[in-house]
C-alpha positions as CSV (number, residue, x, y, z in Angstrom):
1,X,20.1,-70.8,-78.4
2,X,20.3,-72.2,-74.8
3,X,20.5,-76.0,-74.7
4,X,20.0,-78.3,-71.8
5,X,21.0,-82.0,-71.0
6,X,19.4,-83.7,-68.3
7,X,19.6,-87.9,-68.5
8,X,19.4,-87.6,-72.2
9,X,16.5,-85.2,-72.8
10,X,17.7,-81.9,-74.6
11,X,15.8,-79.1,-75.1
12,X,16.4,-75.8,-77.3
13,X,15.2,-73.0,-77.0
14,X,16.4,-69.2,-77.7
15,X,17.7,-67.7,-74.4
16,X,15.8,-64.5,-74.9
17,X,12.2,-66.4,-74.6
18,X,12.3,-66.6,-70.8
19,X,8.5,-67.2,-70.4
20,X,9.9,-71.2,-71.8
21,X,13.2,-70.9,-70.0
22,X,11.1,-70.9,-66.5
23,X,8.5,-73.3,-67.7
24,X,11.7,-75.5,-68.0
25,X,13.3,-74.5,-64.6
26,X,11.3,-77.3,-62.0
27,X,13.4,-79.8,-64.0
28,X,16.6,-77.7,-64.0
29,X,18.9,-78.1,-60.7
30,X,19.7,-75.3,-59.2
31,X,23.1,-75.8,-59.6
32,X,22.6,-76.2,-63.1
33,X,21.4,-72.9,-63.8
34,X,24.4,-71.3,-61.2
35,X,27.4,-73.1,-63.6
36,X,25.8,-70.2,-66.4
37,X,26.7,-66.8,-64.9
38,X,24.6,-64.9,-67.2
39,X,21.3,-66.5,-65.7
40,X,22.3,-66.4,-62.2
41,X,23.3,-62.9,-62.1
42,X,20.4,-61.2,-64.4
43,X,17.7,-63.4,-62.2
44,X,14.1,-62.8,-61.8
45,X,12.1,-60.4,-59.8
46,X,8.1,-59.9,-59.6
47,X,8.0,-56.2,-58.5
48,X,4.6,-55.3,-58.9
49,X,3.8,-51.7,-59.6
50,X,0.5,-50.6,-59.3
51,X,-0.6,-48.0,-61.8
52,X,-3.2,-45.9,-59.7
53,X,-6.8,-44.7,-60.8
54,X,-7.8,-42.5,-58.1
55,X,-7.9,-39.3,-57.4
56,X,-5.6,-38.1,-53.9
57,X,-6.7,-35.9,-52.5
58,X,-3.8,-34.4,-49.1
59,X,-5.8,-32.8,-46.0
60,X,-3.7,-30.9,-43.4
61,X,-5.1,-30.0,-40.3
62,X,-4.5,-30.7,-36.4
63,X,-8.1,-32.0,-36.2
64,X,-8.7,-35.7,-35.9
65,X,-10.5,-37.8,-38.6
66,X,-13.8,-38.4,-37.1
67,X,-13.9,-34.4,-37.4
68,X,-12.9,-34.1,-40.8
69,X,-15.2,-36.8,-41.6
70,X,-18.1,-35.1,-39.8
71,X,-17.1,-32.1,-41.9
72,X,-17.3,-33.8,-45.2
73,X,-20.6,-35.3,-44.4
74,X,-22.0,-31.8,-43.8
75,X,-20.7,-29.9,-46.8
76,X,-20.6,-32.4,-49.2
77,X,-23.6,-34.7,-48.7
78,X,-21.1,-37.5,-48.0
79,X,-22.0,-40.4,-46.0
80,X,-18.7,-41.1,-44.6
81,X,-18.6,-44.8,-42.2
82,X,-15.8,-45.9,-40.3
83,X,-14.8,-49.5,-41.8
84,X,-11.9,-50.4,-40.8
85,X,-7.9,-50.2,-39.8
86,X,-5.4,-50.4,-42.7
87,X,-2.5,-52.3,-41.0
88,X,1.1,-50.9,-42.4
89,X,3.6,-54.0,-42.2
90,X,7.2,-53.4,-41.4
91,X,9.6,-54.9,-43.7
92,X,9.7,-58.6,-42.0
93,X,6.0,-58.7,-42.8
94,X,5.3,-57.4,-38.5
95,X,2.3,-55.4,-38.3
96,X,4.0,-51.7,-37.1
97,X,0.6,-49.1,-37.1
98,X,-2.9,-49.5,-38.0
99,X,-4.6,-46.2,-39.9
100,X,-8.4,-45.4,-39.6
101,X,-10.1,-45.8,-42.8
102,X,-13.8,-44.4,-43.4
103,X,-15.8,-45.3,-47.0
104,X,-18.6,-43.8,-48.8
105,X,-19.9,-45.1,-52.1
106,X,-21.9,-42.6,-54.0
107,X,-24.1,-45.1,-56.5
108,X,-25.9,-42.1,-58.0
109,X,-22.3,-40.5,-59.3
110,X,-20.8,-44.1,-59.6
111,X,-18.0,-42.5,-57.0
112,X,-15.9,-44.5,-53.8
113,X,-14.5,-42.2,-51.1
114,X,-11.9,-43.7,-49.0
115,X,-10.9,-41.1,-46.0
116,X,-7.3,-42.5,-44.5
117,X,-5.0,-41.2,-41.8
118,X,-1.6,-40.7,-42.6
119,X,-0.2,-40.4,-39.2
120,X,-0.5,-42.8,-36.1
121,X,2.0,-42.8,-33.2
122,X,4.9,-41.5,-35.0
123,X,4.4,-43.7,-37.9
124,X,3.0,-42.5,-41.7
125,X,1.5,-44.5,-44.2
126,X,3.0,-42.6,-46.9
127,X,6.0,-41.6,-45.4
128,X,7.2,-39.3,-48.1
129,X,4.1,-36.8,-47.4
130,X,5.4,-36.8,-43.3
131,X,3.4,-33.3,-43.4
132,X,-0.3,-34.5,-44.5
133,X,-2.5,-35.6,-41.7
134,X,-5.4,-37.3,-43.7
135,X,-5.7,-38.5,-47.4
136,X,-8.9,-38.8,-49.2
137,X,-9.0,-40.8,-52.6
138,X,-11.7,-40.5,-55.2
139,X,-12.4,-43.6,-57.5
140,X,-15.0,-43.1,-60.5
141,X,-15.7,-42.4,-64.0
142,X,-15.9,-38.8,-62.9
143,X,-13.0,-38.4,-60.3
144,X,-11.1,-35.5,-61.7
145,X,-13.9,-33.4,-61.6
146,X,-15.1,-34.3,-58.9
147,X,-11.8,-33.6,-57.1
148,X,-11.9,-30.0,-58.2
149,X,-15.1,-29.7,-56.1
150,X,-13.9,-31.1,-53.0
151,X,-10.9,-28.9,-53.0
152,X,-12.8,-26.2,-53.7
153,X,-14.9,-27.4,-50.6
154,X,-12.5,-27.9,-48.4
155,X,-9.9,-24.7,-48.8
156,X,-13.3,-22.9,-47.3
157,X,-13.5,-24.5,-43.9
158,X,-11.7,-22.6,-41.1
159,X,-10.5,-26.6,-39.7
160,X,-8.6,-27.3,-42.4
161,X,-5.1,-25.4,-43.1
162,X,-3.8,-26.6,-46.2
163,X,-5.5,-28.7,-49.1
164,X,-3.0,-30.5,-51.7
165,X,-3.8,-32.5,-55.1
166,X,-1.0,-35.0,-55.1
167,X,-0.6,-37.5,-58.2
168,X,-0.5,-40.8,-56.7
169,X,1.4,-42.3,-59.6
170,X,4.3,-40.4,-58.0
171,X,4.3,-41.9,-54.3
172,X,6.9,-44.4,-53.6
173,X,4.6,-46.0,-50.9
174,X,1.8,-45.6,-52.9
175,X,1.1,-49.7,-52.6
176,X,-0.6,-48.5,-49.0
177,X,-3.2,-47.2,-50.7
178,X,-4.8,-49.5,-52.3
179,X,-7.8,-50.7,-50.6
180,X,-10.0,-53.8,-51.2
């Protein structure tokens, strides 16, 4: 049991329930908690984890996005748009590169297509795939199979050199992916 004293209020409660320990912490002072070594050092940390439920498609290829896009559009009855520049932040929160970013939502399938670009001015927005030029994710009841066909699709065109199916689960960065 952890028990506190604060102008003559105590309050138990068992040290492992720390969902009550932090409700209690606004009317703990700091240097309250610091004189119990075991708090301060184990301390709390809201690392949020995304679990990914997309499809990632990795497009290499020296041609630029518009192209690809162009390409996709063609072949596979997409209706890529241009929507937008994903900002990457640097670690102070300073806005380092901004990626192109084309949508396509596919009602009929109940699909999203988000086209990205992983490299701008010597930056990467997944910096552990430093080799992939583009990225294209595929949201959807029917994702997986629907990823099959694109590869398939894309492994044909003369433009594109090398066509990768990456689990996203496995990205460290994979955080810069997620689009709203």
């Amino acid at each position: 049991m952890f028990c506190k004293s604060l102008s003559q209020d105590i309050i138990e409660f068992p040290i492992s329930d720390l969902s009550s320990l932090i409700s209690h912490l606004p009317s703990v002072p700091l240097g309250y908690i610091k004189s119990f070594p075991a708090l301060a050092k184990k301390g709390l940390s809201l690392d949020w984890e995304p679990e990914c439920s997309f499809e990632l498609i990795s497009i290499v290829s020296p041609v630029r996005d518009y192209r690809i896009c162009w390409l996709l559009n063609n072949r596979l009855n997409f209706q890529l748009e241009w929507v937008e520049e994903v900002p990457l932040l640097s670690g102070k929160g300073i806005q380092k590169s901004l990626f192109n970013r084309f949508y396509y939502n596919d009602e009929l399938n109940w699909l999203h297509y988000h086209f990205v670009n992983n490299k701008y001015l010597g930056d990467n927005l997944i910096p552990e795939l430093k080799q992939v030029d583009h990225f294209l994710l595929v949201e959807g009841n029917n994702a997986h199979q629907e990823k099959a066909r694109v590869i398939t699709i894309l492994k044909q065109s003369p433009i594109i050199q090398a066509v990768l199916d990456v689990d996203p689960n496995t990205l460290r960065s994979k955080k810069n992916l997620i689009f709203e």
